[in-house]
Chimera marker file (.cmm) of the C-alpha trace (Angstrom):
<marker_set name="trace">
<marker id="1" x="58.220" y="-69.417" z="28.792" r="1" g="1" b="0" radius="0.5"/>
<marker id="2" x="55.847" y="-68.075" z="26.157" r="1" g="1" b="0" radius="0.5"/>
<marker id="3" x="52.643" y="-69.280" z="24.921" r="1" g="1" b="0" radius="0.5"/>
<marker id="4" x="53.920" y="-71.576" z="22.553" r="1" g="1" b="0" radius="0.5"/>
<marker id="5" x="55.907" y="-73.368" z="24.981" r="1" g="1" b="0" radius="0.5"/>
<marker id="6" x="59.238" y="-72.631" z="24.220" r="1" g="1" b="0" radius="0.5"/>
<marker id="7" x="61.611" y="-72.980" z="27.529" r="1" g="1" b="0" radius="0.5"/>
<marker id="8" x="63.886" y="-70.035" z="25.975" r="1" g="1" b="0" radius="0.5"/>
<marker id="9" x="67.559" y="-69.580" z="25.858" r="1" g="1" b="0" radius="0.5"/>
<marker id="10" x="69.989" y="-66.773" z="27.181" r="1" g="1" b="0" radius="0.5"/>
<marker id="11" x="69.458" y="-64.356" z="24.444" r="1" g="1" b="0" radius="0.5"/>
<marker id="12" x="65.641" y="-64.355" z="24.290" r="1" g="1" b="0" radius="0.5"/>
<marker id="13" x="65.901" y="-63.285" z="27.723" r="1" g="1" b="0" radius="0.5"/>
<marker id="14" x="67.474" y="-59.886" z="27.641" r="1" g="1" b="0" radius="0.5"/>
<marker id="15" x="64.510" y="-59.309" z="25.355" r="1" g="1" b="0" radius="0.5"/>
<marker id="16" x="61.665" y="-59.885" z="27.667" r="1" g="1" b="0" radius="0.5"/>
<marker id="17" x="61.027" y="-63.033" z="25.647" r="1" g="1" b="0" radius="0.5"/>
<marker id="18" x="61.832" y="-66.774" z="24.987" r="1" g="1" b="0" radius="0.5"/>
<marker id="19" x="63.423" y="-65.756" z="21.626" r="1" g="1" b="0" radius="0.5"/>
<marker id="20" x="61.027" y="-67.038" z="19.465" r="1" g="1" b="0" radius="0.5"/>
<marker id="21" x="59.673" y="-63.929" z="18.602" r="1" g="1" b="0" radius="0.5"/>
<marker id="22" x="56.393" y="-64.256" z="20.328" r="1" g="1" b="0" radius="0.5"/>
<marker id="23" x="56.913" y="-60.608" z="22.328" r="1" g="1" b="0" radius="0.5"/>
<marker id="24" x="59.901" y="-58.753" z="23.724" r="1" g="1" b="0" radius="0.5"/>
<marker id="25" x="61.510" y="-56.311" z="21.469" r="1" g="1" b="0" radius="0.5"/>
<marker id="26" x="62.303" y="-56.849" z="17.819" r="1" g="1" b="0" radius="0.5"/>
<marker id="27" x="65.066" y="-54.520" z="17.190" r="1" g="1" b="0" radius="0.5"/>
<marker id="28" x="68.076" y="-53.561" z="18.717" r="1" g="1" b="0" radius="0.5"/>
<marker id="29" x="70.923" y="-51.238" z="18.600" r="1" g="1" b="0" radius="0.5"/>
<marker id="30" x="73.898" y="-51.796" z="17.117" r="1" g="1" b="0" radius="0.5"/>
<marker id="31" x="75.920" y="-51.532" z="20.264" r="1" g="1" b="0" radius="0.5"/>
<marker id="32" x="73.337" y="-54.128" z="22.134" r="1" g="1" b="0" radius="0.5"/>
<marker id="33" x="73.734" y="-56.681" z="19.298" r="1" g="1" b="0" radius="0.5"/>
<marker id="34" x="77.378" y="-56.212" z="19.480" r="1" g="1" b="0" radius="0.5"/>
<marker id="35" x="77.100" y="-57.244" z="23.275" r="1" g="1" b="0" radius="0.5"/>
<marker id="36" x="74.616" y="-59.950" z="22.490" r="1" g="1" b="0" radius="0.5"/>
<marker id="37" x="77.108" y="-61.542" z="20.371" r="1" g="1" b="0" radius="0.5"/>
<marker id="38" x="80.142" y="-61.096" z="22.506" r="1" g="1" b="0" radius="0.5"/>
<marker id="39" x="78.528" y="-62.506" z="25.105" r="1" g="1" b="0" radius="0.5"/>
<marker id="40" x="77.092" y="-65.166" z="22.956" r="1" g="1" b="0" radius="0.5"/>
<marker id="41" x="80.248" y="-65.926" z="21.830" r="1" g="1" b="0" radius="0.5"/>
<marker id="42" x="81.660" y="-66.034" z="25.217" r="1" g="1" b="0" radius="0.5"/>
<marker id="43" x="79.098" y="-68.822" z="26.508" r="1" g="1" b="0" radius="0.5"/>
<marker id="44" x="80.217" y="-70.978" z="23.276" r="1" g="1" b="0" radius="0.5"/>
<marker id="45" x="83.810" y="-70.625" z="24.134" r="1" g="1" b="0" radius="0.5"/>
<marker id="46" x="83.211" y="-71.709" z="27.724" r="1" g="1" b="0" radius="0.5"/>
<marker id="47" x="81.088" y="-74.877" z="26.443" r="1" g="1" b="0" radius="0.5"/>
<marker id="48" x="84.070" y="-75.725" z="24.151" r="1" g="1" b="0" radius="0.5"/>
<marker id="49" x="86.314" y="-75.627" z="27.943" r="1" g="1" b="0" radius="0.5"/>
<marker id="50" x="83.118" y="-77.828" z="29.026" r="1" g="1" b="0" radius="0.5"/>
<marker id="51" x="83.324" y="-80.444" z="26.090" r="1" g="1" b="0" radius="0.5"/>
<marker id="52" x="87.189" y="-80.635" z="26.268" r="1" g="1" b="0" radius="0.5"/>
<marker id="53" x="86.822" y="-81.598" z="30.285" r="1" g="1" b="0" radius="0.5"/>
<marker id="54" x="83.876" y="-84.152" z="29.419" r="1" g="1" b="0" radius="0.5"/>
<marker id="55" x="85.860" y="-86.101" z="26.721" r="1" g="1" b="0" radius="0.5"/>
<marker id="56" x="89.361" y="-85.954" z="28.501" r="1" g="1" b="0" radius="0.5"/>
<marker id="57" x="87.347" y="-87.432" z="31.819" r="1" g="1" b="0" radius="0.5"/>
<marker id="58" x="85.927" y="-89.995" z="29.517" r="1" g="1" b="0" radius="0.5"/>
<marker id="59" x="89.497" y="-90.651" z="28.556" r="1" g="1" b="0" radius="0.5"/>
<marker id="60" x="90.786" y="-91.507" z="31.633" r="1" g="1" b="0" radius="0.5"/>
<link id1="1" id2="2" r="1" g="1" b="0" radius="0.2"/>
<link id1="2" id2="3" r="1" g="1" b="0" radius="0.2"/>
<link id1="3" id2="4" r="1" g="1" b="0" radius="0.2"/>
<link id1="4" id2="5" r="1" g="1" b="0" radius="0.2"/>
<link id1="5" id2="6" r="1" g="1" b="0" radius="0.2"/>
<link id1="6" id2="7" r="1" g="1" b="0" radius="0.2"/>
<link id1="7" id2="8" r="1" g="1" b="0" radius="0.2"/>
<link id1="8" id2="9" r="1" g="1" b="0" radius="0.2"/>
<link id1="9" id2="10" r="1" g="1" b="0" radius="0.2"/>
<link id1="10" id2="11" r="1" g="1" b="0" radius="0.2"/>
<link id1="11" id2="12" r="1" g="1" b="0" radius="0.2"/>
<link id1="12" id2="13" r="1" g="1" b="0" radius="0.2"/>
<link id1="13" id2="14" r="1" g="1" b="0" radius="0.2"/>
<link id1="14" id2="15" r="1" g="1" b="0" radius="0.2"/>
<link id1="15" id2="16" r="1" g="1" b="0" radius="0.2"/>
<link id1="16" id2="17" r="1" g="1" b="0" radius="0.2"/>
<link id1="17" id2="18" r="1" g="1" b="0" radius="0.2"/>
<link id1="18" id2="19" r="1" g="1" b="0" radius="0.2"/>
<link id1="19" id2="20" r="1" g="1" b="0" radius="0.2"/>
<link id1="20" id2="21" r="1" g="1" b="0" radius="0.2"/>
<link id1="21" id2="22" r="1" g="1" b="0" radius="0.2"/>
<link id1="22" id2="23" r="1" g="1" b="0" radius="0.2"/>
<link id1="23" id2="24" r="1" g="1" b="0" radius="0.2"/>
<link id1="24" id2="25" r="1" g="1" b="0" radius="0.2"/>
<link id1="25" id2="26" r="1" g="1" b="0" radius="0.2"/>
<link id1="26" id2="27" r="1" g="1" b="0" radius="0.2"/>
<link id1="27" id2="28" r="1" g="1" b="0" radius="0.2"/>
<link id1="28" id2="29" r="1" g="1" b="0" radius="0.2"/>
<link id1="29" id2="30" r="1" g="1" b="0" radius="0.2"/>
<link id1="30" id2="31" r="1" g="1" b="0" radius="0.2"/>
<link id1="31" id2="32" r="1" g="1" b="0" radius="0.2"/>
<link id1="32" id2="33" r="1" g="1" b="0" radius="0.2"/>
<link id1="33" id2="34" r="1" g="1" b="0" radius="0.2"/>
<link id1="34" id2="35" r="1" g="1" b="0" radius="0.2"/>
<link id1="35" id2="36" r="1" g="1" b="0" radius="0.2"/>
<link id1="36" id2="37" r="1" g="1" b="0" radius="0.2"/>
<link id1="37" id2="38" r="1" g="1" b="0" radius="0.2"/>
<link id1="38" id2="39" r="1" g="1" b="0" radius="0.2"/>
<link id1="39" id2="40" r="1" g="1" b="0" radius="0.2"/>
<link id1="40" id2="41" r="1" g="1" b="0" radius="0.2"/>
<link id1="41" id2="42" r="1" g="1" b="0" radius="0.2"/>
<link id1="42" id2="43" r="1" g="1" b="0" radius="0.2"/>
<link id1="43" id2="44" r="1" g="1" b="0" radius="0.2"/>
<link id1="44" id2="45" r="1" g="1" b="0" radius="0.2"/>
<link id1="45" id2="46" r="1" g="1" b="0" radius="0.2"/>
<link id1="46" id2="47" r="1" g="1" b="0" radius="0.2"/>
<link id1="47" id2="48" r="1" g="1" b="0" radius="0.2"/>
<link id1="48" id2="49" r="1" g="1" b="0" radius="0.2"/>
<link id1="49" id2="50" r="1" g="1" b="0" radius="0.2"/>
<link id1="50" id2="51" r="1" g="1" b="0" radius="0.2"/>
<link id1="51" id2="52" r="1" g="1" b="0" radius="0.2"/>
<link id1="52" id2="53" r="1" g="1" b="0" radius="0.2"/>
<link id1="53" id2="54" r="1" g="1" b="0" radius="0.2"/>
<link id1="54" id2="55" r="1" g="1" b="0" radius="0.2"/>
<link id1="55" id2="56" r="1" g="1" b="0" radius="0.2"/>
<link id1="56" id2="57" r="1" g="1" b="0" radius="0.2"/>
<link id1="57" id2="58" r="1" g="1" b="0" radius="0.2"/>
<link id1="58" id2="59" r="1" g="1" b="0" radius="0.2"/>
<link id1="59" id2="60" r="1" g="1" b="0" radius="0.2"/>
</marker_set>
C-alpha cells in the first residue's frame, strides 16, 4: 500500500509499487512488458473460467 492509500493490484507489484505511480520503477523493457501483459492477460482469461462457473452455478 502506498501513501495515498491505494491497496494495489498484481502488476503494481512487480514494480515495487501499488501501480499508481507513487514509486517503483517507471520504465520497463520491452521483454518485461511483454511478460506483464501475458501474464495479465492470463489472469483475465482465468476470471472469464471464474465468471462462466459463477453464472452456470447460479443457473442451476
Amino acid at each position: 500500500m502506498c501513501g495515498t492509500g491505494h491497496k494495489g493490484n498484481e502488476e503494481g507489484k512487480e514494480s515495487g509499487g501499488c501501480g499508481c505511480g507513487q514509486g517503483g520503477r517507471k520504465f520497463f523493457t520491452k521483454e518485461e512488458r511483454l511478460d506483464r501483459l501475458q501474464k495479465y492477460r492470463e489472469d483475465l482469461e482465468k476470471e472469464i473460467v471464474a465468471v462462466k462457473e459463477a453464472i452456470h452455478e447460479l443457473k442451476t
